[in-house]
C-alpha positions as a Markdown table, in Angstrom:
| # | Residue | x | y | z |
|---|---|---|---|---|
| 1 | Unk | 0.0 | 0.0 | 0.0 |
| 2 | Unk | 1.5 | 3.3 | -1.1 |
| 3 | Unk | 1.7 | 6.2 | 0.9 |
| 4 | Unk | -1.0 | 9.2 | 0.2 |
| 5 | Unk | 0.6 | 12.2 | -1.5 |
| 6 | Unk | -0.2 | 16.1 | -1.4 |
| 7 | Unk | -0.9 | 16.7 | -5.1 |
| 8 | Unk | -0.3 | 20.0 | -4.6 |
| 9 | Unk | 1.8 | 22.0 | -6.7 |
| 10 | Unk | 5.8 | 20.9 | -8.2 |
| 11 | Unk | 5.8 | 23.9 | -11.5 |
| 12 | Unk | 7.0 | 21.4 | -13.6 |
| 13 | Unk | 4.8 | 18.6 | -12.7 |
| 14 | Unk | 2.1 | 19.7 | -15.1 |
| 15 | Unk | 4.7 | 21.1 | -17.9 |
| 16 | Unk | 6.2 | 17.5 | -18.3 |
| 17 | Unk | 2.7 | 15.5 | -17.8 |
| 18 | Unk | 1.2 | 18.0 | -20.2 |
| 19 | Unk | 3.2 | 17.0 | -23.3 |
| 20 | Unk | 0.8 | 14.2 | -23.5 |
| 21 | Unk | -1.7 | 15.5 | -26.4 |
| 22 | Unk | -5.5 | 15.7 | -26.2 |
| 23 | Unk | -7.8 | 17.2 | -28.4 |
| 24 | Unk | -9.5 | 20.4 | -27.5 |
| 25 | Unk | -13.1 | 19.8 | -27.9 |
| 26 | Unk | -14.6 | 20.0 | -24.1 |
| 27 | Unk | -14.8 | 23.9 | -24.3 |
| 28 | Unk | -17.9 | 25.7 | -22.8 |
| 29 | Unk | -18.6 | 22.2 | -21.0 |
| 30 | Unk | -19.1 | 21.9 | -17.1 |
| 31 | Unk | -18.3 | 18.1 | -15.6 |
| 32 | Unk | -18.3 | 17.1 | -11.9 |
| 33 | Unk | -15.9 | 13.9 | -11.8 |
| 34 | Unk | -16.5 | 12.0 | -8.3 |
| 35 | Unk | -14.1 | 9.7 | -7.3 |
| 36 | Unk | -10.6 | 11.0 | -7.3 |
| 37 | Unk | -8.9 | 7.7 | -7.9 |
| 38 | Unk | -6.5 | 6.5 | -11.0 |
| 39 | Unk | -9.4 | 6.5 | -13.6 |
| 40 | Unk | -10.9 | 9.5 | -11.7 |
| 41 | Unk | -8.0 | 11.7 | -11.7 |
| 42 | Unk | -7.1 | 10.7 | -15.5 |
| 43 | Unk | -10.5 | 11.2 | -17.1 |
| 44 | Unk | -10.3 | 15.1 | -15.0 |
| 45 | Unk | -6.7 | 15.4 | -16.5 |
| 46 | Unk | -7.4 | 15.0 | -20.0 |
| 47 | Unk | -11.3 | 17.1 | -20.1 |
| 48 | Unk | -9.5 | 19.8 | -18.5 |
| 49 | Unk | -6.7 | 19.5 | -21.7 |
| 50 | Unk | -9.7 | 19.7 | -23.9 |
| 51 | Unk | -11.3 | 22.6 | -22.4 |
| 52 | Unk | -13.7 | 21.8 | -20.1 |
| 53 | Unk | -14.6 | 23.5 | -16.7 |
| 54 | Unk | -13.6 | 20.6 | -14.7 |
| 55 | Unk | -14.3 | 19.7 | -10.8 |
| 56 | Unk | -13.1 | 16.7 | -9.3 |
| 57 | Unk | -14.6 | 15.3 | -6.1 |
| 58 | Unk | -13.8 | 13.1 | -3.5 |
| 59 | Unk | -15.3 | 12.5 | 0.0 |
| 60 | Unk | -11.6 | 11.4 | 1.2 |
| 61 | Unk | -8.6 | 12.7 | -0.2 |
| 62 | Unk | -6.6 | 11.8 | -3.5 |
| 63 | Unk | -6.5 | 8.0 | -4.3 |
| 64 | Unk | -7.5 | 7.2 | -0.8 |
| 65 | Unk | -9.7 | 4.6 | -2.1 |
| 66 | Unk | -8.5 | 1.5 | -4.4 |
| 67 | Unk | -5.9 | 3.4 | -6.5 |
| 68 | Unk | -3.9 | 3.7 | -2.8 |
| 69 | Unk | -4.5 | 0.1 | -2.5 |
| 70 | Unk | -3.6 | -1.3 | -6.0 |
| 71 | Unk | -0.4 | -3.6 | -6.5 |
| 72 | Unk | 0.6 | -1.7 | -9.2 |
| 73 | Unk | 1.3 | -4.5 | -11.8 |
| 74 | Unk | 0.5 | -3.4 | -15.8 |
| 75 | Unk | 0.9 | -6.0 | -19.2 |
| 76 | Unk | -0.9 | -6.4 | -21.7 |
| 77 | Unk | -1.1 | -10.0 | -21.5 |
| 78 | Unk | -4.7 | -10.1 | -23.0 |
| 79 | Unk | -6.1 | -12.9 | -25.9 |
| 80 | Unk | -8.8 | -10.4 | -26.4 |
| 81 | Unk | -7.9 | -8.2 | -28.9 |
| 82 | Unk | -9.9 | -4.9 | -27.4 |
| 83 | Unk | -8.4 | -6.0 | -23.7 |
| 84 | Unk | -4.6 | -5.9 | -25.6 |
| 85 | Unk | -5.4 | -2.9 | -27.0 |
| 86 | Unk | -6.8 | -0.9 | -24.0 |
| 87 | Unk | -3.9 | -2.6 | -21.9 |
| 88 | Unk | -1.3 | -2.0 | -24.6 |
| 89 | Unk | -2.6 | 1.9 | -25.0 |
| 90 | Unk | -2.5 | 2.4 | -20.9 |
| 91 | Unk | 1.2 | 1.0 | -21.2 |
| 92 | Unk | 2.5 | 3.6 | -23.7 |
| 93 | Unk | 1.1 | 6.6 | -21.8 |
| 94 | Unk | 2.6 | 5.4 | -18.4 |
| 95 | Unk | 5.9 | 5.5 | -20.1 |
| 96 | Unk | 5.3 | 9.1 | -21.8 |
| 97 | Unk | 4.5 | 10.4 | -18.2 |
| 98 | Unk | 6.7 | 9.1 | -16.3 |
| 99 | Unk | 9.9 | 10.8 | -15.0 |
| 100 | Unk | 11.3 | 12.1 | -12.4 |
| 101 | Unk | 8.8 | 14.8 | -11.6 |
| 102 | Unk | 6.2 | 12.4 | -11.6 |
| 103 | Unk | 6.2 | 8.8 | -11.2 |
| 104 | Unk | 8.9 | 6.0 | -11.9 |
| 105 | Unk | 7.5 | 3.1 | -14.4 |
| 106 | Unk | 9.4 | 0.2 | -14.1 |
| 107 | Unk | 10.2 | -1.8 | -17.1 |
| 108 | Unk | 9.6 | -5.4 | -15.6 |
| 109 | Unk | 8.9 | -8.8 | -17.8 |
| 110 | Unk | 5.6 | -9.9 | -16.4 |
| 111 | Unk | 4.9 | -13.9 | -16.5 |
| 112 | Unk | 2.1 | -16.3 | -15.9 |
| 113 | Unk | 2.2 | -19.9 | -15.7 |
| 114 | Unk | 0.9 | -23.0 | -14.7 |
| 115 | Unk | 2.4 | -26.2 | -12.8 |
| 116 | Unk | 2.8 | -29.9 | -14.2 |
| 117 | Unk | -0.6 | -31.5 | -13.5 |
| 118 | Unk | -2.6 | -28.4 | -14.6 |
| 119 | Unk | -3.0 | -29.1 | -17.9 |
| 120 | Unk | -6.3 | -27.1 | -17.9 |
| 121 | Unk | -4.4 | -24.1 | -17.2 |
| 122 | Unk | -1.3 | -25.1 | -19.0 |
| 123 | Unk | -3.2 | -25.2 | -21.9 |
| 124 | Unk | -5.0 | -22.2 | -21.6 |
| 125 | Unk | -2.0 | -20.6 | -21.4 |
| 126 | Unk | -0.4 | -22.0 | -24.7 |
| 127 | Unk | -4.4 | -20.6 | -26.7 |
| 128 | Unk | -3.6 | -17.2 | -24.7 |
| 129 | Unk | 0.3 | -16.7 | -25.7 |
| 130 | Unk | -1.1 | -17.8 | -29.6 |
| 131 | Unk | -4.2 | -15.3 | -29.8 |
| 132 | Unk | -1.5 | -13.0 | -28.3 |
| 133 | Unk | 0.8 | -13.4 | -31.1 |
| 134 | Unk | -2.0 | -13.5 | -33.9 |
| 135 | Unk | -2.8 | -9.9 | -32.6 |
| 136 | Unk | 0.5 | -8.6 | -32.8 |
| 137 | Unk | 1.1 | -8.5 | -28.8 |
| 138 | Unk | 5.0 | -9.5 | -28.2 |
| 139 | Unk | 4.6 | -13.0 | -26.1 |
| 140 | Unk | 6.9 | -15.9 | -25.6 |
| 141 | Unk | 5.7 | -19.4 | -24.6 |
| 142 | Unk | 8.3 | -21.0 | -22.4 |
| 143 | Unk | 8.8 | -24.1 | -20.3 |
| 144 | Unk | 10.4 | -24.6 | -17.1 |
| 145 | Unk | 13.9 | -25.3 | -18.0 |
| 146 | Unk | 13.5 | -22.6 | -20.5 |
| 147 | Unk | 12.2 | -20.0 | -17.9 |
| 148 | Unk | 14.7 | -21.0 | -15.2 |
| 149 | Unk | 17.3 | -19.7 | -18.2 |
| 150 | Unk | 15.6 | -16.3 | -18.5 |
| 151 | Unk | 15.0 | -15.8 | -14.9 |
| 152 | Unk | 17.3 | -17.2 | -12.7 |
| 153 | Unk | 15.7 | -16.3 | -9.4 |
| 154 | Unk | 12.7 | -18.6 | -10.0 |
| 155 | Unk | 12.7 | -22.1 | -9.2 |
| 156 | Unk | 11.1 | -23.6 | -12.1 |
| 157 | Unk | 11.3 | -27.3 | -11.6 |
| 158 | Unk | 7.3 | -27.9 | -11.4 |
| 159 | Unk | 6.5 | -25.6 | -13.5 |
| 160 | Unk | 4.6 | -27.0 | -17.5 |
| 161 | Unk | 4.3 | -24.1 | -19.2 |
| 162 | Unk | 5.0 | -20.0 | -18.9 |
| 163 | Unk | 4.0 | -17.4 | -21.0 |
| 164 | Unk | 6.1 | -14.2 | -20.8 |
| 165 | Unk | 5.1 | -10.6 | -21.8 |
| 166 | Unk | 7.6 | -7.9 | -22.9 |
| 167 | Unk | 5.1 | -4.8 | -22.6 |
| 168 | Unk | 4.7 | -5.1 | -18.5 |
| 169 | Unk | 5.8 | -2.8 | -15.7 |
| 170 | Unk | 5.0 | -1.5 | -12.2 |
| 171 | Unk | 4.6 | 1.5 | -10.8 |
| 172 | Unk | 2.9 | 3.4 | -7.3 |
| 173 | Unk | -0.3 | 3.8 | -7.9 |
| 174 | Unk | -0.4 | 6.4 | -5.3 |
| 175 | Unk | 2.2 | 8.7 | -6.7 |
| 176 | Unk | 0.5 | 8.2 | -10.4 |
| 177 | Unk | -2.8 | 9.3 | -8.8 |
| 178 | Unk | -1.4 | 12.4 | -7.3 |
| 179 | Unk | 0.6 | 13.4 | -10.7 |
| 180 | Unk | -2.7 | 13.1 | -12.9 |
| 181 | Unk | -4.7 | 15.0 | -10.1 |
| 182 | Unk | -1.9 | 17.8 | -9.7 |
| 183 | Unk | -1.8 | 18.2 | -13.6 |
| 184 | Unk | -4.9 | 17.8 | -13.9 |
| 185 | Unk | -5.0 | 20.9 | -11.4 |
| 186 | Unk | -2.3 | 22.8 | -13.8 |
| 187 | Unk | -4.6 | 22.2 | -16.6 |
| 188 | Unk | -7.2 | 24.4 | -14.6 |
| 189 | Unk | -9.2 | 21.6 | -13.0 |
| 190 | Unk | -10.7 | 21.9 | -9.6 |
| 191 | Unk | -9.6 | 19.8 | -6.8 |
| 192 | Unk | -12.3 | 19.5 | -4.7 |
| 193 | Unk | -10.9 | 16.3 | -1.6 |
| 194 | Unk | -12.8 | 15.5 | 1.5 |
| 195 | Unk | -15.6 | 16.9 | -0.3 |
| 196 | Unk | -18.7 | 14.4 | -0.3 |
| 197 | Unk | -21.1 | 15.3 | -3.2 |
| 198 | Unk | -24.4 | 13.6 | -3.8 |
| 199 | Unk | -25.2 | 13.0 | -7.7 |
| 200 | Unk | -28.8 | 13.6 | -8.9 |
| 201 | Unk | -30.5 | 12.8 | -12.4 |
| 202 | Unk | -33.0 | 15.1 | -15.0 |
| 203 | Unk | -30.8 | 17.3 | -15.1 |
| 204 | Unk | -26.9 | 16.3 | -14.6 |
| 205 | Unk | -26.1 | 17.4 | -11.2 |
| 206 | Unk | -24.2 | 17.3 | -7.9 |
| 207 | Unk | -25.1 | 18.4 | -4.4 |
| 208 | Unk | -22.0 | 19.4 | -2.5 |
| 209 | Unk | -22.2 | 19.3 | 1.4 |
| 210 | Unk | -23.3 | 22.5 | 1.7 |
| 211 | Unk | -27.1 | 21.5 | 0.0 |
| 212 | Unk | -25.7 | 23.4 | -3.4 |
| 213 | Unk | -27.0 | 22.0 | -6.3 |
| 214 | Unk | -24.7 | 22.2 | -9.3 |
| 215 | Unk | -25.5 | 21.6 | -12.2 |
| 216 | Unk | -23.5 | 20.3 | -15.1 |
| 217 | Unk | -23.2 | 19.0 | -18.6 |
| 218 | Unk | -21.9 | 15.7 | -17.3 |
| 219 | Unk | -21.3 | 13.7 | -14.2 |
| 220 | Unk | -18.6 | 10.9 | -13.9 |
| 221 | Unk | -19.0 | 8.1 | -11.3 |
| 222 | Unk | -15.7 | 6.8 | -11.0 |
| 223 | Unk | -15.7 | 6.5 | -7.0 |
| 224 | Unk | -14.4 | 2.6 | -7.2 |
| 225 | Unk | -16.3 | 0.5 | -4.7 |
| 226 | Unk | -18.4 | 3.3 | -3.8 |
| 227 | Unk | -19.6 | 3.5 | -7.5 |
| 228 | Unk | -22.6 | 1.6 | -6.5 |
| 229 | Unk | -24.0 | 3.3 | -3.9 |
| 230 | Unk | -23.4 | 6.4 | -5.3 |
| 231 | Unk | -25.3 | 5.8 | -8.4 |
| 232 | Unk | -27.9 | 3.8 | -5.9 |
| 233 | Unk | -28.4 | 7.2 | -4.2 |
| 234 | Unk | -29.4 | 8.9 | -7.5 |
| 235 | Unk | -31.8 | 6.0 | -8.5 |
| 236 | Unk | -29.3 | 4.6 | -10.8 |
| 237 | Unk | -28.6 | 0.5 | -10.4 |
| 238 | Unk | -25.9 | -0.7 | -12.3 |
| 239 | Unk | -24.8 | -4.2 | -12.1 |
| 240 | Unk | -21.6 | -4.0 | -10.2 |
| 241 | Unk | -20.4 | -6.1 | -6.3 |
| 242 | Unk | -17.3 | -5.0 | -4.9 |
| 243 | Unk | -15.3 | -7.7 | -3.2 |
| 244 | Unk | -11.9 | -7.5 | -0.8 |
| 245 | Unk | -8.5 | -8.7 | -2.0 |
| 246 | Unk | -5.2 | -9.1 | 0.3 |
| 247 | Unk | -1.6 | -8.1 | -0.5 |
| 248 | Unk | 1.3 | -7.8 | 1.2 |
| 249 | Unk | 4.9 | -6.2 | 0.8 |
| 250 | Unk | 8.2 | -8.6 | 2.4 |
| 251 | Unk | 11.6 | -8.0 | 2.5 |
| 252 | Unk | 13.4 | -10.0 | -0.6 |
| 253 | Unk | 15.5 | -9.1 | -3.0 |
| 254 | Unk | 14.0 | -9.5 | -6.6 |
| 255 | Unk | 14.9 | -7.3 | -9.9 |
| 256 | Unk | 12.6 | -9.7 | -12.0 |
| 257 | Unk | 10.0 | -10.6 | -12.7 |
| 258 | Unk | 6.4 | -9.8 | -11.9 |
| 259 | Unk | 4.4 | -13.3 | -12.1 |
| 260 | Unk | 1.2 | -14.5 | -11.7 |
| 261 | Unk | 1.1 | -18.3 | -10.2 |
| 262 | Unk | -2.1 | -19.5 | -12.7 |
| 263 | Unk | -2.2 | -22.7 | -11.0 |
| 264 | Unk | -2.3 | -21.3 | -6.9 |
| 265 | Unk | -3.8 | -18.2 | -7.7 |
| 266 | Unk | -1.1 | -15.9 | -6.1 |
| 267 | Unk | 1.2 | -13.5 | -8.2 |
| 268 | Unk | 4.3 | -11.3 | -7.2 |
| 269 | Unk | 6.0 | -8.2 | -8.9 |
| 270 | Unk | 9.7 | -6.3 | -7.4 |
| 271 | Unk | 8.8 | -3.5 | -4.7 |
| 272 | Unk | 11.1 | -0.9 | -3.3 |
| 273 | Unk | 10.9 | -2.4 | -0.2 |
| 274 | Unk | 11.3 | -6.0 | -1.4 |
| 275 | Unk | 8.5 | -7.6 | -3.4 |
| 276 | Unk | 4.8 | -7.4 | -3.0 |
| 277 | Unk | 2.9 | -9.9 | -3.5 |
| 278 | Unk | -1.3 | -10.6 | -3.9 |
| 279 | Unk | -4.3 | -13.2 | -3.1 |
| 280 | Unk | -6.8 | -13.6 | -0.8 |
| 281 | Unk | -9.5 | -12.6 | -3.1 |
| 282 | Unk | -13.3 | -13.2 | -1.1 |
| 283 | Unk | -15.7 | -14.3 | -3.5 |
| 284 | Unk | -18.3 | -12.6 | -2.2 |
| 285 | Unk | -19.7 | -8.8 | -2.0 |
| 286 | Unk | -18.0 | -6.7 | 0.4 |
| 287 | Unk | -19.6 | -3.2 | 2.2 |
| 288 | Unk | -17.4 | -0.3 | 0.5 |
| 289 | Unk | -17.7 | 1.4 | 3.5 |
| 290 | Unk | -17.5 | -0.9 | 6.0 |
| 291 | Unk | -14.9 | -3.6 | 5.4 |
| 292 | Unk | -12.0 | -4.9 | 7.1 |
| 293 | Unk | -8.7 | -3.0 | 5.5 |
| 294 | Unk | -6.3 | -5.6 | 8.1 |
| 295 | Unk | -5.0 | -8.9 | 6.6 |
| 296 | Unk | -7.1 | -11.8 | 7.5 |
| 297 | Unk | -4.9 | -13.4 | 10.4 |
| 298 | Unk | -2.7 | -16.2 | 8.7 |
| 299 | Unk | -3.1 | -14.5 | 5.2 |
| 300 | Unk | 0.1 | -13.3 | 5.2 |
| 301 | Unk | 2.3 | -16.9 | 6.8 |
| 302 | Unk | 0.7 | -18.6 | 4.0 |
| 303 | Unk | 1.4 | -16.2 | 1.2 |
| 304 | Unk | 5.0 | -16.3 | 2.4 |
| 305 | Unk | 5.3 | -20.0 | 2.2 |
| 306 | Unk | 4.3 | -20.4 | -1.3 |
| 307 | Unk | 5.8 | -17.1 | -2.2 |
| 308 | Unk | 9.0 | -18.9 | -0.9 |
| 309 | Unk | 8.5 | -21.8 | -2.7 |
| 310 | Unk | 8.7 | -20.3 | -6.1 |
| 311 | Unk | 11.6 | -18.4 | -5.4 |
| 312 | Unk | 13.6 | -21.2 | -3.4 |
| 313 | Unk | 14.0 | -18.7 | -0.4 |
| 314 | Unk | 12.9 | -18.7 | 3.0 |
| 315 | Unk | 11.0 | -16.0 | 3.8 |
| 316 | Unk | 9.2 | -15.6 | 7.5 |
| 317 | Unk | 7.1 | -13.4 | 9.6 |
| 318 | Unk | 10.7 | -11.0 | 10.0 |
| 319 | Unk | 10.7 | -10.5 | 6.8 |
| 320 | Unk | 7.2 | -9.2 | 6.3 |
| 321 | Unk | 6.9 | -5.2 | 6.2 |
| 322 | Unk | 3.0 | -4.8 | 6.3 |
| 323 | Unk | -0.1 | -6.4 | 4.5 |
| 324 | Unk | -3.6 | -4.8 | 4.0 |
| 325 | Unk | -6.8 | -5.6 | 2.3 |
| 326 | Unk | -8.5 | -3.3 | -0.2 |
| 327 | Unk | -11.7 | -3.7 | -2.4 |
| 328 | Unk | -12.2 | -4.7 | -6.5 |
| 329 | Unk | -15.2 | -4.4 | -8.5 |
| 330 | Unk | -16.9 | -7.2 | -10.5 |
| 331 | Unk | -20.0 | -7.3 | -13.2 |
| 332 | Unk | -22.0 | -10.1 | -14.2 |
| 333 | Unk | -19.5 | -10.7 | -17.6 |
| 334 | Unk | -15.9 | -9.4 | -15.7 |
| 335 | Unk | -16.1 | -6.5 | -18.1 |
| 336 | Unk | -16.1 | -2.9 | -16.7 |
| 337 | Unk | -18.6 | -1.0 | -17.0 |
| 338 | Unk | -17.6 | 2.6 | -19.2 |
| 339 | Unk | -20.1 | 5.1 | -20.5 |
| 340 | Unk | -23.6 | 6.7 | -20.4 |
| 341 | Unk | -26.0 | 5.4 | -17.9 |
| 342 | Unk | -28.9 | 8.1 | -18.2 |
| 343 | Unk | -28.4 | 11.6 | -19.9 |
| 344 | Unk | -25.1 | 13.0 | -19.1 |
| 345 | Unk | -24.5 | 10.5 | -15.8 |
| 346 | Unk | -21.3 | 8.3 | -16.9 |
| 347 | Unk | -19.4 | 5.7 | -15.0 |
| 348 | Unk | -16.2 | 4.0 | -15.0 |
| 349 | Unk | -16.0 | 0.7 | -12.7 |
| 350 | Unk | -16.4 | -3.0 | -13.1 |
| 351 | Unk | -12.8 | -3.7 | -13.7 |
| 352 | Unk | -12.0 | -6.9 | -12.0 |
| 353 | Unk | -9.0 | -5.9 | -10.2 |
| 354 | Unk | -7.6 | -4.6 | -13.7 |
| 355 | Unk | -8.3 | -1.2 | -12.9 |
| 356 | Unk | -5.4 | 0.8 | -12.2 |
| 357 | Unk | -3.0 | -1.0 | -15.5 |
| 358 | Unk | -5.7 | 0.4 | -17.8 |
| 359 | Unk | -6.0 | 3.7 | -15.8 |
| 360 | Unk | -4.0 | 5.7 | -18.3 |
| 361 | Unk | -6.0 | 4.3 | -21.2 |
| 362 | Unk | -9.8 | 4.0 | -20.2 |
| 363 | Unk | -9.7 | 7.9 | -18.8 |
| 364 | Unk | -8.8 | 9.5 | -21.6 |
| 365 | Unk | -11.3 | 7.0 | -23.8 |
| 366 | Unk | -14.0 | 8.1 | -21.2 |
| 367 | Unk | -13.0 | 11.5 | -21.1 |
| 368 | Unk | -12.8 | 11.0 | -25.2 |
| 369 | Unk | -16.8 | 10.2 | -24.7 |
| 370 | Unk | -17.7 | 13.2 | -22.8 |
| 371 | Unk | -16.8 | 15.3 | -25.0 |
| 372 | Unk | -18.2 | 14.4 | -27.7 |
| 373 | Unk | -16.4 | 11.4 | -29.1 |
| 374 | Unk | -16.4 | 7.7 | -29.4 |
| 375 | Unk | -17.4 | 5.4 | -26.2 |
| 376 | Unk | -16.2 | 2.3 | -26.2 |
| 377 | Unk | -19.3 | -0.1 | -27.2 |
| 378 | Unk | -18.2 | -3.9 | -26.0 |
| 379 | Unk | -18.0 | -1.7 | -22.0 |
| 380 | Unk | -21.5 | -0.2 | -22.5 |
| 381 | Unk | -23.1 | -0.1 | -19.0 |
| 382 | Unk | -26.6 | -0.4 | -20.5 |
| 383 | Unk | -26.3 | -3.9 | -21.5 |
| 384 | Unk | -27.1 | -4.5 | -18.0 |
| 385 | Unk | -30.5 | -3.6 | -16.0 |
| 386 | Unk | -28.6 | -3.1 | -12.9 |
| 387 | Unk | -30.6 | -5.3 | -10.6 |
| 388 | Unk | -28.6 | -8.9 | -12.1 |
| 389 | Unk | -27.8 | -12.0 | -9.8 |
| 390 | Unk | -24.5 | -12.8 | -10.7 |
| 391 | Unk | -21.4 | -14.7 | -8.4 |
| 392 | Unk | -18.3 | -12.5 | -7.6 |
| 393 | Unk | -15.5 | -14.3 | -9.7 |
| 394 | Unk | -12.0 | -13.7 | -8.8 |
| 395 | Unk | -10.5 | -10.7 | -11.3 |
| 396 | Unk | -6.1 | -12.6 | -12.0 |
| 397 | Unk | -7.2 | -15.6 | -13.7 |
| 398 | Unk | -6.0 | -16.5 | -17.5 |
| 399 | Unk | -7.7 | -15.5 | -20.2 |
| 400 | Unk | -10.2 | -17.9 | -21.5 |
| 401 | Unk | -10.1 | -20.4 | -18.0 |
């Protein structure tokens, strides 16, 4: 879990996150953004580089929510071609913005794989890497002896088969949060945190704590977990759960690479502090605003183990810096939900844990929307009625499983 961050004002923070282009087309538009997470902060970013009278809300402070919470892991390691693409898109801009007086990405081969007597999942993973390739997305298939070659710091004995993306990193989440938001700010946004705004339908509008009613040309819900409710409170249903996750951050060295375990459900990318690592999922729906945000006692002893296992080390309860819990958001079909409920209301959630890694990408394709311009049809949030039965299903799995 990264560490909040006053978005607040570096001069050249918005000067080097600003040569990222946007068309100008928002001009003489009003939009009220609530939910000043990853997506949140993005989608304010680029409507305020477009022209658009911009205020975004939050009733806690900058990526206090699931964007402080994320793991931080991004590839485009997608069969899909519209997931590459998104994924693939959200990868570029993370490069262009990051630097020194924003946020570091981290170049970092991300891997999957599955263990001999999972041939369900082995082969899963062989269709993935080959729709991956078909679509032009750089992946390697691999097997153990193979992967042990390229990374020497797995142990690789058990494993059948691995497939290996070139387009991956990590970054904070946090600290990309806070950029966005403070540019977003240079780019004449409002920053409006610990502000807790009520959204109302026929006409667009927000009520701020005060009982003002403003309103605007367009409203974004893209308050994570609290989507629902939010939307709830305006007599909107959409046809999202949230649903807790675990993570943890140890003390062990590790340069390379990020991987996801297919076969016991855990994955691991390199940390400042050591490595972090990620399971725990509950598959079932969790109260947004009143959930446990400790570990589950034993969650992190038995993450260690296995955790240990994979990278022939032994790593105890000394070595463990701090674990956490934090919420996801799943839909009936594990596709988010991006784009125009009712006139001028729009939402962003749904997104299966994948939320942050496609952050840079879905913003600006929602913020592309609001102005004027293409939504993205397969994430429409009317294909749903809102009041669905539907099991929570855990977001890191393979493609296809």
């Amino acid at each position: 879990m990264s560490e909040g961050i006053d978005p607040d004002g570096d001069s050249d923070l918005e000067l080097a996150v600003g040569a990222d282009a946007f068309v100008d087309e928002g001009a003489g538009m009003e939009v009220a953004v609530v939910g000043a997470g990853a997506v949140g902060a993005t989608a304010a970013y680029d409507m305020a580089r477009a022209g658009a009278d911009v205020t975004l809300y939050d009733r806690e402070g900058i990526a206090s929510g699931a964007s402080g919470r994320a793991a931080g892991i991004c590839y485009d390691a997608y069969a899909d071609p519209l997931d590459a693409e998104i994924a693939g898109d959200a990868i570029e801009r993370f490069r262009r913005l990051s630097g020194d007086d924003t946020f570091q990405f981290v170049e970092c081969p991300y891997v999957w794989l599955a263990r001999e007597g999972d041939e369900q999942r082995a082969e899963a993973i062989r269709r993935q890497v080959s729709l991956m390739q078909d679509h032009g997305v750089v992946a390697l298939e691999m097997d153990g002896d193979a992967l042990a070659d390229r990374f020497p710091a797995l142990w690789t004995d058990d494993v059948a088969v691995a497939g290996i993306a070139g387009a991956a990193g990590y970054t904070d989440p946090a600290r990309y949060t806070a950029c966005l938001a403070a540019a977003a700010d240079g780019a004449g946004a409002t920053l409006a945190p610990e502000t807790a705004v009520e959204v109302r339908t026929d006409p667009a509008r927000v009520v701020e704590p005060d009982g003002t009613e403003r309103e605007v040309d367009a409203v974004l819900v893209a308050a994570g977990a609290r989507t629902k409710t939010v939307l709830a409170d305006a007599g909107v249903p959409i046809a999202m759960k949230p649903y807790r996750v675990q993570a943890l951050v140890a003390d062990c060295d590790l340069e390379e690479p990020t991987w996801y375990d297919a076969s016991e459900g855990f994955y691991v990318r390199p940390h400042p502090d050591g490595l972090l690592a990620g399971d725990g999922t509950e598959e079932r729906e969790a109260d947004p605003d009143d959930y446990d945000r400790d570990a589950n006692d034993g969650f992190a002893a038995d993450l260690l183990e296995r955790v240990s296992g994979r990278l022939d080390v032994e790593l105890g309860p000394d070595d463990l810096e701090r674990a956490w819990a934090g919420l996801c958001t799943a839909t009936p079909d594990r596709d988010p939900l991006i784009g125009e409920l009712r006139d001028g209301i729009y939402v962003a959630t749904g997104f299966q844990g994948h939320g942050f890694m496609r952050a840079p990408a879905i913003g600006e394709r929602i913020a592309t929307e609001i102005v004027g311009g293409e939504g993205i049809d397969a994430f429409d949030p009317t294909r749903f009625d809102g009041d669905e039965e539907f099991a929570v299903e855990e977001g890191m799995r393979i493609d296809g499983e």
